[in-house]
Backbone bond lengths (Angstrom), bond angles and torsions (degrees), N, CA, C in turn:
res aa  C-N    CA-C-N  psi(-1)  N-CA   C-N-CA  omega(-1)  CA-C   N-CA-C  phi
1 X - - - 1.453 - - 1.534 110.81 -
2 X 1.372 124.62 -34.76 1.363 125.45 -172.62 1.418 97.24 -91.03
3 X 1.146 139.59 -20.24 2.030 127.16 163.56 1.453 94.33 -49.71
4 X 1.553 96.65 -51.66 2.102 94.71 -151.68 1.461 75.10 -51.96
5 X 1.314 119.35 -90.27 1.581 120.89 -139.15 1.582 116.75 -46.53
6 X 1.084 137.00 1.00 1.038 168.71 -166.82 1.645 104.38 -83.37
7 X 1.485 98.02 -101.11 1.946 128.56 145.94 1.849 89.71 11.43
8 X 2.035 86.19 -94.17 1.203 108.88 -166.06 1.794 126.81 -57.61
9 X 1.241 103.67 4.19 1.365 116.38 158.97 1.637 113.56 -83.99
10 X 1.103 106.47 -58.03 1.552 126.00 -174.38 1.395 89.78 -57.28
11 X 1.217 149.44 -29.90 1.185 120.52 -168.49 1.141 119.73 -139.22
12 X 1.453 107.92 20.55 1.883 116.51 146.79 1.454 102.14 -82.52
13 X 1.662 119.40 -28.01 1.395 100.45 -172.96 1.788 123.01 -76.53
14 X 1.733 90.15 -21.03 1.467 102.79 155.16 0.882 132.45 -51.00
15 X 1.443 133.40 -29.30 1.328 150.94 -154.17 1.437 108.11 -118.60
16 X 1.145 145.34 -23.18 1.131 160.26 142.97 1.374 106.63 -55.16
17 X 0.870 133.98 -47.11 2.057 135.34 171.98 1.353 111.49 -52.48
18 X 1.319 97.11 -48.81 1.316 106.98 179.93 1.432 129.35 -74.41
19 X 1.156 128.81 -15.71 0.900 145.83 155.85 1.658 131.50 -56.33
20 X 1.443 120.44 1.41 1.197 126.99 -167.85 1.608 119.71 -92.72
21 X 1.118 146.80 141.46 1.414 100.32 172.98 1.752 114.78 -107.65
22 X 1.327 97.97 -167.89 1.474 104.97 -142.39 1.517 98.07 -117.38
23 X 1.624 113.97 148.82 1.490 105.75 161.56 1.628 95.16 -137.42
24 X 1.356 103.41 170.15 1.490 124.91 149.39 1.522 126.95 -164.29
25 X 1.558 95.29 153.14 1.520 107.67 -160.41 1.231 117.31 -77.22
26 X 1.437 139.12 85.55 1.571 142.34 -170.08 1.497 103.91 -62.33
27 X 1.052 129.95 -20.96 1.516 130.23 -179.24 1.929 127.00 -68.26
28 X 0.903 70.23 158.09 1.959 64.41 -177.68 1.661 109.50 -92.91
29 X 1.224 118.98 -1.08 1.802 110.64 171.27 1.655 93.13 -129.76
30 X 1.334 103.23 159.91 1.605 112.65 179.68 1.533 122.22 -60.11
31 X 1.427 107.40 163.14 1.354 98.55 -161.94 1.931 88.66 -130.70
32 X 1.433 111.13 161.81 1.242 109.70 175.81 1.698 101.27 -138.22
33 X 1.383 105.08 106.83 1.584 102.76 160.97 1.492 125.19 -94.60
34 X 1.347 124.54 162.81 1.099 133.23 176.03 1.646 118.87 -105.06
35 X 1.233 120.53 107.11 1.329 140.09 -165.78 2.024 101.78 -94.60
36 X 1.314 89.06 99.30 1.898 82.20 161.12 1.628 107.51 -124.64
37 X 0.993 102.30 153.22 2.133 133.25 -148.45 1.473 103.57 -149.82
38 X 0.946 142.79 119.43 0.967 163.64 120.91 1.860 96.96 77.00
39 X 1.405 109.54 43.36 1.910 117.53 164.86 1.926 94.86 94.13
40 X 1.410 109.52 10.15 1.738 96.80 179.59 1.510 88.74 -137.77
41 X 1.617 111.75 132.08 1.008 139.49 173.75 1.773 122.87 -84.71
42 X 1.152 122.78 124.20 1.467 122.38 -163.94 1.887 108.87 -134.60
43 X 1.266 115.57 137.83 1.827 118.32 -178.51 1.572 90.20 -91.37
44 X 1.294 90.18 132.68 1.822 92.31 165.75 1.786 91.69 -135.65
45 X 1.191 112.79 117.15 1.390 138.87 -152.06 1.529 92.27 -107.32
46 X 1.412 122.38 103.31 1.817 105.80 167.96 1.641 96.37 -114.65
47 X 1.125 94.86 146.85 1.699 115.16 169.99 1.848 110.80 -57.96
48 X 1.443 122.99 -167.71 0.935 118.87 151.66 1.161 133.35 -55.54
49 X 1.343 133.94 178.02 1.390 119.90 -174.68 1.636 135.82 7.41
50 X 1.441 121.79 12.20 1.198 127.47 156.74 1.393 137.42 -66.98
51 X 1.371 130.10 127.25 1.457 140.60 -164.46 1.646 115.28 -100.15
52 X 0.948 140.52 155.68 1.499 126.91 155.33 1.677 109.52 -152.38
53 X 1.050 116.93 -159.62 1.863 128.96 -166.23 1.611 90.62 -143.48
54 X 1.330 114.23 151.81 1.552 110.29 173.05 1.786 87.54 -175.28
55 X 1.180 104.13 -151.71 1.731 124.63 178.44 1.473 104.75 28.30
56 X 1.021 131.27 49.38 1.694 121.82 -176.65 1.436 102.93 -65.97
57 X 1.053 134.96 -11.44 2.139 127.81 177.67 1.385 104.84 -127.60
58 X 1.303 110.12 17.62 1.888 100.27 168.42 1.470 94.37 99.43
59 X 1.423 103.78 128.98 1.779 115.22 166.74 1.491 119.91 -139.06
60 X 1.312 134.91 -158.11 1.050 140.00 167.20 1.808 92.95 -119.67
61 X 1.448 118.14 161.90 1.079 124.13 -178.51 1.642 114.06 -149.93
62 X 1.538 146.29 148.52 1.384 116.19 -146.41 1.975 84.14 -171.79
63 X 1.256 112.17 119.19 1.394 99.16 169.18 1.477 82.69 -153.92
64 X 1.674 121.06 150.09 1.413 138.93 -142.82 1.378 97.42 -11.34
65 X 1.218 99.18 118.59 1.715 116.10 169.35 1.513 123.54 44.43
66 X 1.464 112.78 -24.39 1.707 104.34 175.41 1.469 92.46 -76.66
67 X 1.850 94.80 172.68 1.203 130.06 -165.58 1.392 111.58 -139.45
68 X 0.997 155.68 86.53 1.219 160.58 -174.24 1.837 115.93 -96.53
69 X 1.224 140.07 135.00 1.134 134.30 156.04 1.692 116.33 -105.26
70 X 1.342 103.18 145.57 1.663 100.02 -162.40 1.958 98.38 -125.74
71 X 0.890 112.99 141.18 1.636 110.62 176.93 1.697 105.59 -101.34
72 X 1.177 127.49 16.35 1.448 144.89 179.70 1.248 118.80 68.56
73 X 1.178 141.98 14.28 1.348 136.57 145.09 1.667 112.62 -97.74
74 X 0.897 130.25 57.83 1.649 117.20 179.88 1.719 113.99 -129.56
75 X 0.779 123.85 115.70 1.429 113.24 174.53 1.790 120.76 -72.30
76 X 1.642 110.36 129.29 1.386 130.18 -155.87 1.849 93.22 -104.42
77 X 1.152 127.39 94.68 1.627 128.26 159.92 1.653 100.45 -74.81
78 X 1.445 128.87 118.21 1.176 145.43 131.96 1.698 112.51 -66.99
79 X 1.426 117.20 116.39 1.501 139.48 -154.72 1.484 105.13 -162.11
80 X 1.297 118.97 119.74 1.367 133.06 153.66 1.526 93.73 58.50
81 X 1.311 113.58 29.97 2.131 110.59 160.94 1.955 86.51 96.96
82 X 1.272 119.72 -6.17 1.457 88.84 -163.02 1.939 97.46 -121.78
83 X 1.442 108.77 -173.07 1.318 87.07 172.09 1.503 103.35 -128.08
84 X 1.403 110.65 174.00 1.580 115.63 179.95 1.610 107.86 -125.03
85 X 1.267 144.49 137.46 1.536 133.69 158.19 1.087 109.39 -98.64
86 X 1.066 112.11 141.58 1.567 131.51 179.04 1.415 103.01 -113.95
């Protein structure tokens, strides 16, 4: 009984990681988006070709003037200043 519960720890927390969604910066100079979460606003700054995971419960997301809402699984392409969800 204590493997299972064990197991089944290890792999909700897997599953919870995974769950986040994802961006990366296709551009050749850095990009700065604006991340709001639950009424607090945050810069998550990626370089060129840099990727990351963030929003795991749904956010708003905002880089020059778009506005995007994300439910945390979606993949975010930063391209030519703008963004795309996939």
């Amino acid at each position: 009984m204590k493997k299972f519960l064990v197991m089944s720890a290890a792999l909700l927390a897997l599953s919870s990681q995974g769950n986040a969604a994802s961006i990366v910066n296709n551009d050749g100079e850095a990009r700065t988006v604006i991340v709001t979460d639950g009424g607090s606003q945050q810069e998550l700054s990626l370089a060129a070709g840099e990727s990351a995971e963030f929003c795991p419960n749904g956010c708003f997301v905002s880089l020059s003037g778009e506005r995007e809402t994300l439910l945390g699984s979606e993949a975010v392409e930063i391209t030519g200043g703008k963004m795309r969800i996939r």
